[in-house]
C-alpha positions, -999 to +999 in steps of 0.1 A: -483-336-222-513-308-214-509-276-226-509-265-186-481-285-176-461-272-204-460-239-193-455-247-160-420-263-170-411-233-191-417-208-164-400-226-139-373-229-165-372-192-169-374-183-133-340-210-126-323-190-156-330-159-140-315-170-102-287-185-120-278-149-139-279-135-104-262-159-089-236-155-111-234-118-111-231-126-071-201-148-071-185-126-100-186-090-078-174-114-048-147-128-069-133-092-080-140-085-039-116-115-026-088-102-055-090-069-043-087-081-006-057-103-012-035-080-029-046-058+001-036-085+024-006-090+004+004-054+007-001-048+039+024-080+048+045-064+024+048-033+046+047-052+077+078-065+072+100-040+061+088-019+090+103-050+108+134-049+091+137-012+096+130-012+134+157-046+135+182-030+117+176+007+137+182-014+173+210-023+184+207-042+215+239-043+232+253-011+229+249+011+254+229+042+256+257+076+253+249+088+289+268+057+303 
């Protein structure tokens, strides 16, 4: 194998090392982004429905209003 073509390999293997490290420091900072969304999401469900039990327990339906 020529001197030329050797290099040529280890460059190219130190450029794909590099794009993987970034790569990974991508999908890392998105992982830690979809946690932090989903306990977000999960909050905000949390909230939705005890405002929904609130407002159903605060109505009552049948009775009637006091001016009747």
């Amino acid at each position: 194998m020529s001197e030329e073509r050797l290099i040529e390999i280890e460059s190219r293997l130190a450029y794909q090392d590099h794009t993987l490290n970034e790569l990974n420091d991508v999908v890392t900072q998105q992982q830690a982004t979809i946690m932090k969304l989903e306990r977000l999401c999960l909050s905000m469900a949390e909230r939705v429905s005890s405002l929904q039990e609130a407002f159903s327990e605060g109505e009552n339906g049948d009775e009637k209003p006091p001016h009747y």
